[in-house]
C-alpha positions in Angstrom: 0.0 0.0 0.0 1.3 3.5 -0.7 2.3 5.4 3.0 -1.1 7.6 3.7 -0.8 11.7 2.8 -0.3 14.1 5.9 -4.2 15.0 4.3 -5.1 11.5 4.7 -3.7 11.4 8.2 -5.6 14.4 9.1 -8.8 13.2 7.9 -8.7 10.2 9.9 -8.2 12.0 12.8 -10.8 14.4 12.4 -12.8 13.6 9.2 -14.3 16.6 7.1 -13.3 19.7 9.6 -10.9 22.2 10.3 -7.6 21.8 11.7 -5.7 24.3 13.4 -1.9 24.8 13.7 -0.3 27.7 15.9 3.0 28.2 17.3 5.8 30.7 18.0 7.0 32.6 14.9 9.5 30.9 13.4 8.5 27.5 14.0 8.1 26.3 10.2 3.9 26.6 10.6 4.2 27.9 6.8 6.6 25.3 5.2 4.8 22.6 7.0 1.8 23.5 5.9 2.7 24.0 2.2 4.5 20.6 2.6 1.1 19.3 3.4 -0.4 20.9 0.8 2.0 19.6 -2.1 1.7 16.1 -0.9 -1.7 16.1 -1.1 -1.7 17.8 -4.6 0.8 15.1 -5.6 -1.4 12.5 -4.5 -4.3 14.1 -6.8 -5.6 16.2 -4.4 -7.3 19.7 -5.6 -5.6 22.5 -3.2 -6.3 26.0 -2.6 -3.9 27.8 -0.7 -4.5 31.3 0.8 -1.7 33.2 2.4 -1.8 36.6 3.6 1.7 36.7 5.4 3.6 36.0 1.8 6.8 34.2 3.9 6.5 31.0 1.7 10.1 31.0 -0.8 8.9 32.1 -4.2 10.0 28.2 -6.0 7.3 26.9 -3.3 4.9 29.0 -4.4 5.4 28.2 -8.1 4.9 24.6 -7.2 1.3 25.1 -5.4 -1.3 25.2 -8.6 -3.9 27.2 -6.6 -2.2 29.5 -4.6 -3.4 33.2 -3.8 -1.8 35.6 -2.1 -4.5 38.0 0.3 -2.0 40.2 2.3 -3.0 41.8 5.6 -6.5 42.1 3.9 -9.4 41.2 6.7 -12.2 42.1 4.4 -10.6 40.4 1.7 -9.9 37.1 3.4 -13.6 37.2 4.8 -14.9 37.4 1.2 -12.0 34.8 0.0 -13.3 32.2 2.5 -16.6 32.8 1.4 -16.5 31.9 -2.0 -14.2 29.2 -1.1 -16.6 27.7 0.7 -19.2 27.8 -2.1 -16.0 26.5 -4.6 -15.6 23.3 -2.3 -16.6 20.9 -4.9 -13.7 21.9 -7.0 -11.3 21.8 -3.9 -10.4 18.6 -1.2 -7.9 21.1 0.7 -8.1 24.4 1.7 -5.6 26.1 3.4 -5.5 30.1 5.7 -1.7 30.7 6.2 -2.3 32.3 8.2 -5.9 33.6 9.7 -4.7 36.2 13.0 -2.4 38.7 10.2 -4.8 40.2 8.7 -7.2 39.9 12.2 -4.4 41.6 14.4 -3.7 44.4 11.4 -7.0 45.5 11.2 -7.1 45.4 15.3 -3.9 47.4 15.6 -5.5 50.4 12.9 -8.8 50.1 14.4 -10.5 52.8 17.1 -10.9 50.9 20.4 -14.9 50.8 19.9 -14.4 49.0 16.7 -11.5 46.1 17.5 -13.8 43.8 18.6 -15.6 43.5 15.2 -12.2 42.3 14.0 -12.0 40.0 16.3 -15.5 38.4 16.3 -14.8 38.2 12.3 -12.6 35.5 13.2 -15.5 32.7 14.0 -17.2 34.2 10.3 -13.5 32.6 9.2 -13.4 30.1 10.7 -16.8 28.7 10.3 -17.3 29.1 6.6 -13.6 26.9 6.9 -15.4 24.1 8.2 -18.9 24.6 6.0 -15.8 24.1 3.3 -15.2 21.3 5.0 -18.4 20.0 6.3 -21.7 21.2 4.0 -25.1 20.8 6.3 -27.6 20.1 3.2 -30.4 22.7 4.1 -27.7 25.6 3.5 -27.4 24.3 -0.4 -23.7 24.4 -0.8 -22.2 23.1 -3.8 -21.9 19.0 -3.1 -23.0 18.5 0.2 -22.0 15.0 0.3 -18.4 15.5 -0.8 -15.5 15.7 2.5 -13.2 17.5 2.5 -10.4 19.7 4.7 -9.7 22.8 6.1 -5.9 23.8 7.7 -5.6 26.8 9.3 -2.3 28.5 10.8 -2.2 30.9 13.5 -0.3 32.7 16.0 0.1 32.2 19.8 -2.1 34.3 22.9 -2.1 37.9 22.3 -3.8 41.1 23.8 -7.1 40.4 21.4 -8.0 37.6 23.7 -9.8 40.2 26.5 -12.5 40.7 24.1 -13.3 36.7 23.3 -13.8 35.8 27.3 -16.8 33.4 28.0 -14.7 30.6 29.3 -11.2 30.0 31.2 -9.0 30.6 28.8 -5.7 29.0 28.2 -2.5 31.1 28.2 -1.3 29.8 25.3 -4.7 29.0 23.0 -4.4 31.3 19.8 -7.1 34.2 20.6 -8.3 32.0 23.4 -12.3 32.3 24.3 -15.0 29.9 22.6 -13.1 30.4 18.8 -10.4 27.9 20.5 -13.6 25.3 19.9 -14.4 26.0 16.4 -11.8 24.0 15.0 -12.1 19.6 15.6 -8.5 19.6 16.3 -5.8 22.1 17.5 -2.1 21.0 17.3 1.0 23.5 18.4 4.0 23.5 17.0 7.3 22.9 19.3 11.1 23.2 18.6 12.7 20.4 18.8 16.5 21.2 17.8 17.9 24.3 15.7 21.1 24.5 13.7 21.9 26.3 10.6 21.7 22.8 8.9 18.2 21.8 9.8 15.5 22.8 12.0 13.1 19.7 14.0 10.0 20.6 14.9 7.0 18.9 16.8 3.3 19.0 15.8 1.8 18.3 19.5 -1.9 18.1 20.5 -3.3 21.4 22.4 -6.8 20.6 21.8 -8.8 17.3 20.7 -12.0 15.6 21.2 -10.5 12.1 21.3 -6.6 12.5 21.5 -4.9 13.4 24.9 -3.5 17.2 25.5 0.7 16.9 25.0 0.3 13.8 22.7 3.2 14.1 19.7 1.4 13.5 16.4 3.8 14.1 14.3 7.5 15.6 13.4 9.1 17.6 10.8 12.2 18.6 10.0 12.9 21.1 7.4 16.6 21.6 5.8 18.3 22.5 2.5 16.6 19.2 0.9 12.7 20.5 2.0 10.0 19.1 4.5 10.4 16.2 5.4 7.3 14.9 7.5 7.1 11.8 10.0 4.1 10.8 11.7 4.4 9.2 14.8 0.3 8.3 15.6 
């Protein structure tokens, strides 16, 4: 049997949802991601790929077919998501690289009576992620029956979580508050060693409905040959 996609792996852990992946800057979140992505468009997989930070090395980019690059555009990722959700029988992966950019930009430029609109536009985000994922039939979304997967990257706990309170919230949960919930299954990224020869990363378990909290899913390890990805459940 052919070894199973990182996609594949993803969607036996949490079927047709969205998956969240957040860490410290600097901890390959991007690369492992687009890794994802190409192996599941090598495996056939339709992939569409929305970045608004633009860190990805230009030859990466030229690999992914569908790739789009948003910027620090709130508005425009909101509307981006949207059709993508109404586009999901023409995708099987969709990926946000990364969803708090744009969120924390418009926060930062924002009067303080108007941030938390940017902040509540996250769960809009995120929930037209999984109806990409997921279609309920009595919204009439294209293919309703068809499964697919939604990855989105974020950062770590910042000063936007004050306005997202409604339970205890985590000191290191990205934005924190009852968005943490919107996605099935929410892994952090961990260093594991650092040299100017390779970097090893882990992809550990912060939040899942049938997976212990600190379980190691997965590591990565990204050099001058790529991503290379090993998955360890």
């Amino acid at each position: 049997m052919e070894p199973l996609t990182s996609y594949d792996k993803l969607m036996q852990l949490v079927g047709a949802h969205a998956v969240q992946i957040f860490g410290e800057a600097g901890t390959g979140k991007s690369r492992l991601v687009a890794a994802i992505a190409l192996e599941a468009q090598l495996a056939g997989r339709k992939v569409l790929y929305l970045d608004t930070e633009g860190s990805l090395p230009e030859d990466i980019v030229a690999d992914i077919e569908n790739y789009e690059y948003i910027g620090p555009d709130l508005d425009g990722l909101i509307e981006r998501v949207r059709l993508a959700k109404q586009q999901r029988e023409q995708f099987d992966l969709l990926v946000i690289d990364s969803i708090g950019f744009p969120v924390l930009t418009s926060y930062a430029s924002l009067p303080l009576d108007k941030r938390l609109g940017a902040i509540l536009s996250l769960t809009n985000v995120f929930a037209d992620a999984v109806r990409f994922a997921r279609a309920s039939k009595h919204e009439q979304l294209p293919a309703p029956d068809k499964r697919n997967l939604a990855i989105v990257t974020n950062q770590p706990v910042s000063e936007v979580v004050t306005f997202t309170k409604g339970i205890e919230l985590d000191e290191r949960d990205p934005f924190g508050g009852k968005l943490s919930f919107i996605p099935k299954l929410t892994l952090r990224t961990e260093v594991v060693e650092r040299s100017q020869k390779r970097s090893v990363f882990n992809l550990v378990v912060h939040k899942a409905r049938n997976i212990a909290r600190g379980v190691t899913l997965a590591e990565y390890t990204i050099d001058n040959e790529g991503v290379s990805i090993k998955w360890l459940k």
